[in-house]
N, C-alpha and C positions, 0 to 999 in steps of 0.2 A: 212658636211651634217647634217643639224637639225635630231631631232628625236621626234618621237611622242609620247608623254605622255599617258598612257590607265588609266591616272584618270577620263574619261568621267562620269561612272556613279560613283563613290566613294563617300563617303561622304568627304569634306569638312573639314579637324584637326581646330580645333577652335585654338587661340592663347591664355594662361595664361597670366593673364591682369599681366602687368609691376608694383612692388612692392609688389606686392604676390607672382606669379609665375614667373620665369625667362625668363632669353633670355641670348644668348650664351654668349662665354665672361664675364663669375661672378667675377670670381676672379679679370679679369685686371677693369671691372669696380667698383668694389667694394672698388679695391686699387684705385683709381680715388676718389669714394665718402672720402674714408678716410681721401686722401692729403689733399680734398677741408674741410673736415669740421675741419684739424688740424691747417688750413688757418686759419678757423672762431674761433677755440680756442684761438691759439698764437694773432690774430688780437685786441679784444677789448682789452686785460691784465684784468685791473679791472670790466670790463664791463662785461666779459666773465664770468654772471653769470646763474640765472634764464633767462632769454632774451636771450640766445644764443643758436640756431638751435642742439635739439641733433646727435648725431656722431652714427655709427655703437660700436663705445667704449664704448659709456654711456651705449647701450644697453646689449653689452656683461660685463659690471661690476652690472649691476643691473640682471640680470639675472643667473649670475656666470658660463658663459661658454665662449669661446674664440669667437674671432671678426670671425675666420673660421665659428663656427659655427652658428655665427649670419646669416654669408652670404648667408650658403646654405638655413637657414630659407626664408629667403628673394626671394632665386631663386628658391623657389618650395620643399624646407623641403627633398628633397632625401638624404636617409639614416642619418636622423635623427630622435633618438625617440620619438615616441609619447608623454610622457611625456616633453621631454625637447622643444619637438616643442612647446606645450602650455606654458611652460613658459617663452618661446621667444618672443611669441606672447603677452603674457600680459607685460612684460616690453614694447613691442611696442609698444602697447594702454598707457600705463600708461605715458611714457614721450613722446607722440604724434609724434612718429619717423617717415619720410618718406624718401622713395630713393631720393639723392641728383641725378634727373635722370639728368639735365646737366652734370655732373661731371662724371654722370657714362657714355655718350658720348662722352666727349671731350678723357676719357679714352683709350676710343675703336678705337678714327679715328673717329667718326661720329658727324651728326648735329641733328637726330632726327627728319628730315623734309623727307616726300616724295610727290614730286610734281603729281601734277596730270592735263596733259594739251590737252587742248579741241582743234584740229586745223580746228578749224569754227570762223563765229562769232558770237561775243558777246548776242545777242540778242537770237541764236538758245539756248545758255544756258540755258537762262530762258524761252525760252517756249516749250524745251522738258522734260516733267515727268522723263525720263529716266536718263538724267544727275543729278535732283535732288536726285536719290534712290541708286545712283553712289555714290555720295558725300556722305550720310546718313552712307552707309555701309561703305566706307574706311575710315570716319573718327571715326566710332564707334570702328571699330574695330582696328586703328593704336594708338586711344587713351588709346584703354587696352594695347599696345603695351610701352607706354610711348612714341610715335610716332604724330608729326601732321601733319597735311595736308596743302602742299598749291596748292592752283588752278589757273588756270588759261587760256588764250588763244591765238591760234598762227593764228592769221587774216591775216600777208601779208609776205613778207619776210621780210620787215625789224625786225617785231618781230620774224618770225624765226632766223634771224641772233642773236637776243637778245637774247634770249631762248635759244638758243645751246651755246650761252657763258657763257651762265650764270647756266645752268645745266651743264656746263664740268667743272665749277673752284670749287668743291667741295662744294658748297652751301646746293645742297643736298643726298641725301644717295641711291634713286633710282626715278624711275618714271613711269607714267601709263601715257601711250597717247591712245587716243579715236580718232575716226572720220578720220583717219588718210588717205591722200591722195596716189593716183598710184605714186610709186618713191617719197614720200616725203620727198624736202630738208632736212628737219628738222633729220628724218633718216638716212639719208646718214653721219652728221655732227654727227651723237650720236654714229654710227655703227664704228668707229675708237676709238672711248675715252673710250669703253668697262663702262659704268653708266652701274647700273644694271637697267634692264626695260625691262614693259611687256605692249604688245600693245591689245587694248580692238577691237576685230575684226583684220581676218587676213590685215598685210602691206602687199597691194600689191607691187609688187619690189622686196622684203625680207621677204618672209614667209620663209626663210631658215635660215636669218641671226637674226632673232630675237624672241622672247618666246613671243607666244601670247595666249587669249582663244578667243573662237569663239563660233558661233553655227554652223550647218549645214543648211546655209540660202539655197542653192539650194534647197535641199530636202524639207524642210520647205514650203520656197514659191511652191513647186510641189505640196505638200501633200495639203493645204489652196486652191489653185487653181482650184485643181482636185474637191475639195468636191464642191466650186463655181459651175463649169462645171457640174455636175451630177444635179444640181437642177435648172437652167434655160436652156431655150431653147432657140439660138441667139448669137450675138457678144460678146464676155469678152473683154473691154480695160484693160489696168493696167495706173497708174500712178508710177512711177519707182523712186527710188533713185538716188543720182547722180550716172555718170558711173564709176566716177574713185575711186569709193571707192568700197571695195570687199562684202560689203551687199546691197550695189548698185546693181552689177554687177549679183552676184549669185541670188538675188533676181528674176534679171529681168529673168533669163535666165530658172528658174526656172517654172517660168508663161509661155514663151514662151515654154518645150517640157513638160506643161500640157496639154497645148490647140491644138498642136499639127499642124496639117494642116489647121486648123481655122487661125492661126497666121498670120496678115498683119501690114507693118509699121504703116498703119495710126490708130491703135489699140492702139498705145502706145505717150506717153505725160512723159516727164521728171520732175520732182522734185527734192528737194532739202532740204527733209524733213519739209519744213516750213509749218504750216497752211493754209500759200498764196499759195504757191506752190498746193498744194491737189487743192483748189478751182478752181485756172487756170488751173492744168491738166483737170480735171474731165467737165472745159466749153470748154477747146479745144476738146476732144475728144466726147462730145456731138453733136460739131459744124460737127465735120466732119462723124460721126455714130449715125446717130437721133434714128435709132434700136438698138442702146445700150440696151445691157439688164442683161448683169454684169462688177463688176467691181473690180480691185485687186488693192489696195492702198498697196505702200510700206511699209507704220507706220500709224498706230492708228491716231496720228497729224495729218498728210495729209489727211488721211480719213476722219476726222470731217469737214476739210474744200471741201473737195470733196462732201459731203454727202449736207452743204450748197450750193452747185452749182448745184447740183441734185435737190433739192428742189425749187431751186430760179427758175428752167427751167420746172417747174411742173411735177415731177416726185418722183412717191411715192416711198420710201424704205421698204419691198423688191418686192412689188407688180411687179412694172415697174423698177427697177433698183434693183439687190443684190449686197451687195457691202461685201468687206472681209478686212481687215487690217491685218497689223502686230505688235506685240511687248506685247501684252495685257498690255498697260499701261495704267495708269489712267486715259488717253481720251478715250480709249477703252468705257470706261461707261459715258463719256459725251454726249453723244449724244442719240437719242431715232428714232430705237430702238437703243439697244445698238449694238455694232460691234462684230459679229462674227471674231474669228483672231487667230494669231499662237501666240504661248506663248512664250517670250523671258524671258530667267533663269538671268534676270537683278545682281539678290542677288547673284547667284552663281557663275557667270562670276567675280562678284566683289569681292568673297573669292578665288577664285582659283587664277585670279591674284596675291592677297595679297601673297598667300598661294608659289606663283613662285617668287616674288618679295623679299620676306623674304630670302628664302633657296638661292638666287643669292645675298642677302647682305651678309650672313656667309658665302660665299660659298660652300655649299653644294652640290651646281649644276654650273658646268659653260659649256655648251651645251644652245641653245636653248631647252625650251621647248612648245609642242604645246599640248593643250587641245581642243577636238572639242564636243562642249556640244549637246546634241537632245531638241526639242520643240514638243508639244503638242498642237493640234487645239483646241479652246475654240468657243464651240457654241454657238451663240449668235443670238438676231432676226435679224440682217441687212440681212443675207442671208440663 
């Protein structure tokens, strides 16, 4: 049985950026960097002079303390003197020393890569804000790590079939999946081969078998809904998420016990997060409730193109139509006015995973963990 993590509101432990501060494992990587730079000594002979990459040696002979304690300088200076830490440091600067961080991976068992895989397609990448602020924050922060990133996307099964092969043969060290579908193959093929990995929104199927963060979309989409509700008089449609994803799902279900006994099928229209998607929800449900007189878009995205098909059917925002989003991202303010919406903790969702993802590579943790984050209405003119 998974267990619930009570870091909801905590702050966030930053990571010490890699060749300053450490990471677990000093000494096996350190002896790692050593082998590889007594390769690069013994390798040139005559060569091996000025032009050759310094060693953890060069710095503990020029600083006159042992390769030990060069190490601990390295991995965050604990219980090392003040003094002698500063002169660790300036032999560092002076012969331009940096962690040999391959060497200090291949050390440990690792590759220094953690994937990060989008299962949609291609095209949703680039035109949701949200994936871009994704990518921003894991690679800022896996780069103080001495860690990169690779991304990418699982569009059908056959690249699921690739992807799970190719994330189980050791390539890389853990993973962050997004968008993730009800019983996704891709899941099922991860959940035997124990890769460390944290899913961005709960997996439906396996919210038990695997560590994920979330927010609380039910509540959210209630609380957004309700404040809609209290300021027009008349029909609320939504335009919805898909159903088989669980901010899909909570979304919807969310808007449905705001509005309460108001709530009929023909109120609601499917999406798919895409800007097209908003647009044809918001003319389907015009075609069918000309009285429309609010409206609850999944995402920010779909709501700018919903807010276009309001307009194109002559209907002003928020006179004749209020309209609410989700995510406050950056289309949130593309539009005029702007969208009234619920605030999605993008930045922090994509440190707390980090923050699970790390403690399940040293293991630290081998339990699921679940983080369930809160959002905030942001008032805006649309409604």
């Amino acid at each position: 049985m998974a267990t619930t993590d009570e870091r909801s509101t905590a702050p966030v432990p930053r990571r010490p950026a890699a060749g300053g501060a450490g990471s677990d494992g000093a000494a096996a990587g350190e002896a790692g960097i050593g082998g590889a730079a007594a390769g690069e000594a013994g390798s040139g002979g005559a060569a091996a002079g000025a032009a050759r990459r310094p060693t953890i040696e060069d710095v503990a002979r020029l600083s006159g303390v042992s390769r030990g304690t060069v190490s601990r300088v390295i991995n965050g200076g604990r219980n090392v003197r003040p003094a002698v830490l500063d002169t660790v440091n300036a032999a560092i600067d002076a012969l331009g020393y940096s962690v040999n961080q391959a060497a200090r991976n291949l050390a440990r068992g690792h590759t220094g890569s953690i994937a990060f895989v989008i299962s949609d397609h291609e095209e949703r990448l680039f035109e949701d804000p949200n994936f871009g602020l994704f990518v921003r924050v894991f690679s800022r922060q896996l780069r103080a790590n001495g860690r990169h990133l690779l991304m990418t996307t699982a569009q059908d099964e056959e690249e699921e079939n690739f992807l799970g092969d190719y994330l189980t043969l050791g390539h890389v060290d853990g993973a962050l999946l997004a968008l993730t579908h009800e019983r996704e193959p891709l899941l099922g093929r991860l959940l035997s081969n124990h890769l460390p990995l944290v899913v961005l929104g709960k997996p439906l199927g396996f919210e038990d078998a695997f560590s994920w963060v979330a927010i609380d979309d039910e509540k959210a989409a209630f609380t957004v809904v309700s404040y809609l509700a209290s300021r027009v008089g008349g029909p609320i449609g939504t335009v919805t998420g898909p159903m088989h994803t669980s901010s899909g799902r909570e979304r919807f279900e969310g808007y449905r016990r705001a509005i309460g006994d108001q709530f009929r099928t023909g109120l609601v229209a499917t999406g798919d997060w895409s800007l097209r998607s908003g647009r044809l929800g918001a003319q389907q449900l015009l075609d069918r409730n000309p009285e429309l007189r609010g409206l609850f878009v999944a995402s920010d995205l779909m709501a700018v193109g919903a807010i276009g098909a309001l307009r194109d059917a002559g209907r002003r925002i928020p006179r004749d139509v209020a309209v609410v989003g989700f995510d406050n991202s950056a289309a949130a303010t593309m539009v005029e006015p702007a969208l009234t919406t619920m605030r999605n903790p993008i930045e922090q969702t994509a440190l707390e995973a980090l923050q699970i993802l790390d403690d399940q590579i040293a293991g630290r943790v081998r339990h699921p963990v679940h983080v369930l984050l809160s959002s905030e209405l942001v008032e805006r003119g649309s409604a």
